[in-house]
Each structure stands twice: as C-alpha cells, then as structure tokens.
C-alpha positions in Angstrom: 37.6 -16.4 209.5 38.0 -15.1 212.9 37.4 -11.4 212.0 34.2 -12.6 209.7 33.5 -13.9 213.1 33.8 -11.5 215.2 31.8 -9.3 212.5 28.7 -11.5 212.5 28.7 -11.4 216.5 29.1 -7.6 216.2 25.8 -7.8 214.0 23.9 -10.2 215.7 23.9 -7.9 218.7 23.0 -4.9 217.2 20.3 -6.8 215.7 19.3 -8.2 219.1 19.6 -4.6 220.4 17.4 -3.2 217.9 14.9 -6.0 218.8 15.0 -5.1 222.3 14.7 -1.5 221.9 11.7 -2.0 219.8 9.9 -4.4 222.0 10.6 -1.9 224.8 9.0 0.8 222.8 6.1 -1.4 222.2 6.0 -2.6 225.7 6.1 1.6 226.6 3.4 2.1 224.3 0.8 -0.9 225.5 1.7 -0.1 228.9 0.3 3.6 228.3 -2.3 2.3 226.0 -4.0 0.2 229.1 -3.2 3.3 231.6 -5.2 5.0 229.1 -8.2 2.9 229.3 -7.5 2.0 232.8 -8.0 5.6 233.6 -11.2 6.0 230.8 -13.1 3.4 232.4 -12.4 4.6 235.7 -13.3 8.2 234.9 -16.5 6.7 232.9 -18.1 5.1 236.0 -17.3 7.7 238.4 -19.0 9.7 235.9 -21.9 7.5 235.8 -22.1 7.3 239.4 -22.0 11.0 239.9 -25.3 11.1 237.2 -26.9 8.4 239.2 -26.9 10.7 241.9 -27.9 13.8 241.0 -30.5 13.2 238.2 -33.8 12.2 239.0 -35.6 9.7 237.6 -38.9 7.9 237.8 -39.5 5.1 240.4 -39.6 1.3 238.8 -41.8 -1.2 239.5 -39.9 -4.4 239.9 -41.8 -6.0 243.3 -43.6 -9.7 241.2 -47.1 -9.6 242.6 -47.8 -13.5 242.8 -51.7 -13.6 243.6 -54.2 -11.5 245.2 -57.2 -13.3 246.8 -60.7 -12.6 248.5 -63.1 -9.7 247.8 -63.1 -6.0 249.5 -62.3 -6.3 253.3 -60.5 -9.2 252.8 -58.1 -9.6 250.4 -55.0 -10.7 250.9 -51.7 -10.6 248.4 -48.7 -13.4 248.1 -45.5 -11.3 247.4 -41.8 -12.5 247.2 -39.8 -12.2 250.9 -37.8 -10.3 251.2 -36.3 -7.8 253.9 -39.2 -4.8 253.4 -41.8 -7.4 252.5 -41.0 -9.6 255.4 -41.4 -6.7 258.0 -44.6 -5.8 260.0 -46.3 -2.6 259.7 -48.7 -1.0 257.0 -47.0 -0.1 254.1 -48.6 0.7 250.1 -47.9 -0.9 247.0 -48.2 1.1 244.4 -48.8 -0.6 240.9 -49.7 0.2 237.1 -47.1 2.4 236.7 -48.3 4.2 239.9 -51.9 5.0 238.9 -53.0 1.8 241.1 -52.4 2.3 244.9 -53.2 -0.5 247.8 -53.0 -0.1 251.4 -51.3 -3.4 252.7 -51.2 -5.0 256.2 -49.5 -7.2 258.9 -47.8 -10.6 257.9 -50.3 -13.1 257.6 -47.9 -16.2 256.9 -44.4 -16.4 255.6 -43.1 -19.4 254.1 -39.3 -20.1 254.0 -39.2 -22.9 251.8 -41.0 -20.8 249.0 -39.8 -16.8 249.7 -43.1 -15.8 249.8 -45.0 -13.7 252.4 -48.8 -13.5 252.4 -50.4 -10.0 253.6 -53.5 -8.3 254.6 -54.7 -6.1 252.0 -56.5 -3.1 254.0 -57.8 -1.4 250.9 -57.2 -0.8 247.3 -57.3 3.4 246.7 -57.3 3.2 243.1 -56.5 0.6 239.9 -57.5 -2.7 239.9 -54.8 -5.0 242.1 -55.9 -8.6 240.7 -54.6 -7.5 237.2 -51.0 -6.1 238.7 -48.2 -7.9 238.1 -45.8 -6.1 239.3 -45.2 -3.5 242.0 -43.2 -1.1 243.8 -43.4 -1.1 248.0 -43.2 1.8 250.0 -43.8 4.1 253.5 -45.5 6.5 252.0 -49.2 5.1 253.3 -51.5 8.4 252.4 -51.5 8.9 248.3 -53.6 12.4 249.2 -55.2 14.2 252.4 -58.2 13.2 251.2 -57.2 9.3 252.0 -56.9 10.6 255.6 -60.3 12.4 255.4 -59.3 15.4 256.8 -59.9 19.2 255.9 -57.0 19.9 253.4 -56.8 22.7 250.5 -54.1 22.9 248.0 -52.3 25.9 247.6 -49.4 26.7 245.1 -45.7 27.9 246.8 -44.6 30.4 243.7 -40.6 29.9 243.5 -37.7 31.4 241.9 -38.0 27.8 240.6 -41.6 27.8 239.2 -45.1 27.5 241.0 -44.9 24.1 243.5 -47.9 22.5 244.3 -48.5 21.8 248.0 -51.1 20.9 250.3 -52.2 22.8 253.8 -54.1 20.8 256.6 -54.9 22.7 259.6 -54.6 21.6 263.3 -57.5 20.5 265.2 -58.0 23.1 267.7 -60.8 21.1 269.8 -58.0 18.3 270.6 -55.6 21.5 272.4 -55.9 22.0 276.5 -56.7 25.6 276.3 -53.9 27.0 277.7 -51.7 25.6 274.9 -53.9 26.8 271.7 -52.6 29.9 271.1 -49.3 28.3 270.8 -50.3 25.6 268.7 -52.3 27.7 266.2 -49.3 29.8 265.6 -47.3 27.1 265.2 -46.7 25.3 261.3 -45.4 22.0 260.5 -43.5 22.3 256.9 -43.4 18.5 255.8 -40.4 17.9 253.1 -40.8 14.1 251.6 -37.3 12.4 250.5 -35.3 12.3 247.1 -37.4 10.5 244.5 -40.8 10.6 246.7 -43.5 13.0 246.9 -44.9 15.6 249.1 -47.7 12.3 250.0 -44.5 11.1 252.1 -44.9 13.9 254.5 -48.9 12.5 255.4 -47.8 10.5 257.6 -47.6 12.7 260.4 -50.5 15.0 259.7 -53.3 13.1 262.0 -50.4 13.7 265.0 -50.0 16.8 264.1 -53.6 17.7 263.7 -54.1 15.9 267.1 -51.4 18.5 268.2 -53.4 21.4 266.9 -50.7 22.3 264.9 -50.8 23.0 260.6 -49.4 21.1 258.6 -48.0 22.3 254.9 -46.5 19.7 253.2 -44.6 20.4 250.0 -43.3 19.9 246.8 -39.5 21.0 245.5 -37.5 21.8 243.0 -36.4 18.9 240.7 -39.0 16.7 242.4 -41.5 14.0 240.5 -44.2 17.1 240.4 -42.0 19.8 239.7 -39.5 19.0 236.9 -38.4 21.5 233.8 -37.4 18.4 231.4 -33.7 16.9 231.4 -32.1 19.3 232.9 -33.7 19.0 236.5 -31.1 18.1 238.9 -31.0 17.2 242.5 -29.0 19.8 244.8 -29.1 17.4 247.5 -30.1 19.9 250.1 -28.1 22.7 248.9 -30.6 23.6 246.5 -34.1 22.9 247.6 -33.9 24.5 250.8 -34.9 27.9 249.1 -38.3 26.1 248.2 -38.5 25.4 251.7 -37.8 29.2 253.0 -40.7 30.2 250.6 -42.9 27.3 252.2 -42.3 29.4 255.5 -43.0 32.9 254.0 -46.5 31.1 252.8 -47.2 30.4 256.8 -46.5 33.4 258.0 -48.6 34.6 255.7 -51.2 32.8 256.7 -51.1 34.0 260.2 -48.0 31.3 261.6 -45.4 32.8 264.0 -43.0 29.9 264.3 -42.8 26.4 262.5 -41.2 23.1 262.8 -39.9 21.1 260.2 -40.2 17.6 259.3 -38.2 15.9 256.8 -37.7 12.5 255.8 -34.0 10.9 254.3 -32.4 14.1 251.8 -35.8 16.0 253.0 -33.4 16.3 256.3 -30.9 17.3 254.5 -32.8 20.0 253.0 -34.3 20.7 256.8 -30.6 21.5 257.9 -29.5 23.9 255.2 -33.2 25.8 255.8 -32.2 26.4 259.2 -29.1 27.4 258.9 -29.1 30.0 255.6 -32.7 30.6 255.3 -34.4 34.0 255.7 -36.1 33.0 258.2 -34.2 30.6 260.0 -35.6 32.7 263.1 -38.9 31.2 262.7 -37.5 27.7 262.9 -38.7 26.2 266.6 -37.3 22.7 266.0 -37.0 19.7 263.2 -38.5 16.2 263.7 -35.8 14.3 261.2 -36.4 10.8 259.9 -33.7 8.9 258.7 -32.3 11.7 257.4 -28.9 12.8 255.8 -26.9 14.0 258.2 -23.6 14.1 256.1 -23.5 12.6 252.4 -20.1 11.4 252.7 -21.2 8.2 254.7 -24.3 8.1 252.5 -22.5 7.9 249.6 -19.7 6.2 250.5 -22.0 3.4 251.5 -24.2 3.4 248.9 -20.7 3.0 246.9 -19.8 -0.3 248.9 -23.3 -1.9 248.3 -22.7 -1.3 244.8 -19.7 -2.7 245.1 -18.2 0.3 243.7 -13.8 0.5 244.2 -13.2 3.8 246.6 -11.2 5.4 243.7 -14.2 5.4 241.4 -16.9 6.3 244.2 -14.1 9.3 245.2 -13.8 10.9 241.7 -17.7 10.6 241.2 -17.9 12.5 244.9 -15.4 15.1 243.5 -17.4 15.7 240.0 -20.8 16.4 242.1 -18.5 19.2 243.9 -16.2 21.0 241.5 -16.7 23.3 238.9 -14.5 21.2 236.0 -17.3 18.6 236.5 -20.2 20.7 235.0 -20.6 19.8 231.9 -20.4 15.7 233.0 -23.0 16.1 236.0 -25.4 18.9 234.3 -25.3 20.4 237.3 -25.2 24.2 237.2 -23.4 24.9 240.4 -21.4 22.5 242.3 -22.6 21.3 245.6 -21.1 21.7 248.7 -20.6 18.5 250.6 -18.8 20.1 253.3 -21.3 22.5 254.0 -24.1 19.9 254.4 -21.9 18.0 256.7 -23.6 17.9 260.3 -21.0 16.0 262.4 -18.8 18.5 261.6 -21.2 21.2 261.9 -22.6 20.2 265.2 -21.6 23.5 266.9 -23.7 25.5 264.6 -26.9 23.6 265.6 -29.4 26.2 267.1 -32.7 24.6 267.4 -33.9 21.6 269.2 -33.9 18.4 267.6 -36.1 14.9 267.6 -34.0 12.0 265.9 -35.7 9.0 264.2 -33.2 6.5 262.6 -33.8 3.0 262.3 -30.2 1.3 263.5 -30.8 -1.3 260.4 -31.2 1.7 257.5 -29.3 0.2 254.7 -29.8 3.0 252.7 -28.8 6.2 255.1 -26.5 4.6 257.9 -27.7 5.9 260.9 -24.0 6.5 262.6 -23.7 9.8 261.4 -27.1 10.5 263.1 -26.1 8.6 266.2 -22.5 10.9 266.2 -24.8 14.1 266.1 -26.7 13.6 269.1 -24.0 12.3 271.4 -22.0 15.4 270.7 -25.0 18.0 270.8 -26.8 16.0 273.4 -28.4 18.9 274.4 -30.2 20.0 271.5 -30.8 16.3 270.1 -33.4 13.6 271.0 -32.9 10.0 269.4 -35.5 7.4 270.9 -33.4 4.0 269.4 -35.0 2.1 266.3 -34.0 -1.1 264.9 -36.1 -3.0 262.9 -37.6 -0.4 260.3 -35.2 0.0 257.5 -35.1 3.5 255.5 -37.7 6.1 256.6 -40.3 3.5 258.0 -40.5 3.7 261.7 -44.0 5.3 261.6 -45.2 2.2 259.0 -43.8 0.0 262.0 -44.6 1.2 264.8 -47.1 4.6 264.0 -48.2 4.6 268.0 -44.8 4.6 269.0 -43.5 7.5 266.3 -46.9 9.7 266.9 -45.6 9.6 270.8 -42.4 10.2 270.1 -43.1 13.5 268.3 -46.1 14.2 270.3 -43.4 14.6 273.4 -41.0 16.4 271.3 -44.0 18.8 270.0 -45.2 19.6 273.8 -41.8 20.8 274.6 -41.5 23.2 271.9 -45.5 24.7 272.3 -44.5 24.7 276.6 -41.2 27.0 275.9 -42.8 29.0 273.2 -46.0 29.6 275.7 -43.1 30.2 278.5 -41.0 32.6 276.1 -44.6 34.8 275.4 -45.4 34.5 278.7 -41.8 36.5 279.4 -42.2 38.7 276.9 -45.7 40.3 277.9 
C-alpha cells in the first residue's frame, strides 16, 4: 500500500510537471505572440505617421459656414469660434472645394454662449458664398496678382522636376528715393509659400515689396498642389525643393537681377535655408525675411507628435523611416532626408546672410523656440520683432502695417549696404 502510494505521488508530480511545463510554453508563446503585435502596431503607426508627413495631399474643407447675410459691401458670415476664427485680421475662406474664394474681415460680435463669431465679409472673389456650407480658413488673402491689381506676368521656371508655374511682379520704381533705385531694381524677392499652400501665399508681401521697388517672383515647387506627377510626389521637406528655388534665382538673373532676397513662409523657410546654404548661387542671396518658418523639424515634429497625442516611441521610429534608407519602400520616398542637415540651432555658425525673423510666440503648429534659440545665438545676423497673438504664418493677416514695416526696415538695410558695397567697389 505504501509503495502504490508513494507510486501515485511519483505520478501525480510528473503529471503536475508536465502541466507546468506546458503552460509555461504557452505562456512563452502568448507572451511573444502580443510582443509581436505590440511591436506590429507600433511599427504600423510610426509608418503611418511618417506617410502623413511626407505625402501631400489636398486641403479639406471642414470650417461649418452657419449663415451669410446682406448684399455686396455688406455681408457678413456667422462661423463657429474658434481660435483662428476668433482672431482679428483679414483672412479668406475658401469654399466649394476651393473654386469659391471670400475676403473676410474684423470680428463683428462673438457670442460665448453659442461658439459663434460673426465677420465682415470684404468681398467674395469667385463662387457663390450663400450656397457654401462648408469651408476652409486661411492667411493666404491674394488668390492671384490680379486680386491685388498690380502689373504681374506669368512665367514658367523649367526644372529637373518639370516646368513650374510662377508669377513675376515688378517693383514700383516711382516709390524709390533716387539714390536707392539702382539698388532696388537689381534686387529680386523669390517668394516660397508653405507645405500644402500655394505660390498665392507668397502675395502677401508683394504691395511692400513693390512699395520697396523691389521684384517679386513668387513660385511654385516640386511636389506642391500645382506641380504634382501622381502618387508618387513626395515632400523633401526642404531638402528637396530648394533646387526649384536655385532655378527661381537663375530666372532673375536672367532677367537682369544682381542679388535677391528670399521670403518663405513655415517649410518654405525651410527650403529658404537649404537654398542658401547648397545652392549655386547662394552668392546671390542678400538676406531672408522668414515667417514662422522651420527652423529644425525635430521640434516640429516632435510637437506635432504630442498634439496628436502620439507615444515618443512611435513619433521616433516614424522620424527614423523619413531618414534612413531601409524605410524606402514604406515612405515612397526616393532618397532619405536629412534632418540633421536642416537643423538650424545646430547649424547657427554656418549662417552667412542677414536675417528678419517673424514667429508668432502662440504658433501651435511650428513652435517658435527653435526660432527664438536662432537669433539669441546669431544675434548678429538675426532680427525677431516679438509676435504673440497670430498663430501659424498670420502675422501680416493681423497686423499687415506692422509686418510691411517690419520688412520695409529689414529691406532698407540690405539696399543701404548693397549701395555702400557698389559704392566701394567703383
């Protein structure tokens, strides 16, 4: 009896081993099975993330468009509050899938109770704005030169990336003291619009430009809403689409300019930068008037990560895939970009040409730190007059007398040491 005992014990516990070893084997097996799709759903967003970036796509219409009232000069239209709806300034509203544009005006009267915000309506361009629904709200207040009526003539930039459409507007020479003119007429603004926008963006600062008697060439780029092959297009992010901006400069000194300045607004900064420093004629370059632009995509990205509430391992593979060559065939991209090299706080030593600032302190889209970092430590190249209340790339829609002033300042000090540099030369 005792040994049957003993025996049964004997095989209870191998049994009971065997059970254990098995449930450890399954409990090996789940455990990699959720690593597994731990590490698939991680890798999925990051790739998704890292597409969002990169690939362009179409703006959406998603601002509701409560009521429009009156007739001609003045109409008015009832919008939902919001932070850009909320904010003074002239801004459009584009509608009808962007065939419909409207110039709209100061607050009228906000109500709190209701989120809604009723605005001047300054004039309707094109579509018909009592049948809109819905909307899209932006800075970009000119949809053509003609909306400024001002001489204009559009020209085509021919690329290694295909013929880009731009437009030229020349200076006004009659508004020039005399002994600034030759200066100014051999000086060229080259105006480069944001990611997503269009080379309309740049208007803006054509009548201070004209004012200054300086050209003005604003342009389209590769991968851009005007200039896309298909699919395939995808955004460099600077690193890219500064070659379209070289060629934009090779078009002005064809056209008899001797120097230019450029403008660019958010990534159109970006692309400003990486002109200046690797273009062919990077010589040419006299200074950049930057608006909210990207001064290094790390912050930009990595912020656009927390708004999106997007975990820092996720947002740090999807930063990786945009820049290493494995990532190819995820991103579409055919050469990886090169965040490092578009990194201006780092790069600040390398920074040759005078610079004019403009960076709204509440951008919630391109932090303006960065931006603040690069003119403390290259004070003497950089200007940054503070902004606080314009959010991304609107400070002229704010405040336009303030911005034109601004750049007007910036401008004359560039034509005086250009006429002072000729002046040493002869």
């Amino acid at each position: 009896m005792a040994g049957n005992s003993t025996a049964q014990r004997s095989a209870d516990g191998e049994t009971a081993r065997r059970a254990g070893a098995k449930w450890a084997i399954l409990g090996i097996s789940v455990g990699a099975s959720v690593a597994a799709v731990l590490t698939a759903a991680t890798s999925g967003l990051a790739a998704f993330y890292a597409r969002q970036i990169v690939v362009p796509v179409g703006a959406t219409e998603e601002l509701e468009i409560l009521h429009v009232s009156g007739f001609d000069d003045e109409m008015t239209v009832l919008l939902p509050a919001d932070d850009e709806t909320t904010v003074n300034g002239v801004y459009s509203l584009w509608f009808d899938e962007g065939r419909g544009h409207a110039r709209i005006g100061n607050v009228i009267e906000y109500d709190p109770t209701s989120r809604t915000v009723l605005r001047e309506v300054l004039g309707v361009d094109s579509g018909d704005l009592r049948a809109a629904r819905i909307g899209r709200w932006n800075g970009t207040y000119y949809r053509n030169p003609q909306a400024l009526q001002v001489p204009s003539e559009d020209v085509v930039l021919h690329t290694d990336a295909g013929d880009l459409p731009a437009w030229y507007i020349p200076g006004d020479p009659s508004a020039v003291a005399a002994e600034d003119a030759e200066a100014t007429e051999k000086t060229w603004a080259i105006l480069i619009h944001g990611r997503g926008g269009t080379r309309a963006e740049g208007l803006r600062a054509v009548p201070t430009l004209r004012a200054a008697g300086i050209s003005s060439l604003s342009i389209s780029y590769r991968n851009d809403p005007e200039a896309r092959s298909g699919s395939s297009s995808r955004y460099g992010l600077g690193d890219t689409e500064w070659l379209d901006v070289d060629d934009a400069i090779e078009f002005a000194i064809s056209r008899g300019a001797e120097r230019v300045v450029l403008f660019g607004w958010s990534m159109g900064g970006a692309i400003a930068f990486q002109a200046a420093a690797r273009g062919r004629y990077k010589d040419r370059i006299s200074g950049m008037v930057l608006d909210a632009p990207v001064v290094d995509w790390f912050s930009v990205l990595d912020e656009q990560a927390r708004i999106n509430r997007l975990p820092t391992p996720i947002a740090r593979l999807a930063l990786e895939m945009i820049s290493q060559p494995w990532a190819r065939w995820i991103t579409g991209l055919e050469t990886p970009l090169d965040l490092n090299r578009m990194d201006w706080v780092t790069r600040a030593a390398e920074l040759r040409v005078p610079v004019l600032l403009i960076h709204s302190d509440d951008d919630d889209f391109v932090p303006s730190g960065p931006s603040h970092r690069l003119a403390t430590v290259r004070s003497d190249l950089v200007t940054m007059p503070r902004y606080d209340k314009a959010r991304h790339t609107k400070e002229w829609n704010v405040d336009a007398e303030r911005w034109s002033d601004d750049v007007r300042s910036f401008l004359q000090k560039i034509v005086v040491s250009d006429r002072e540099g000729s002046a040493s030369v002869r």
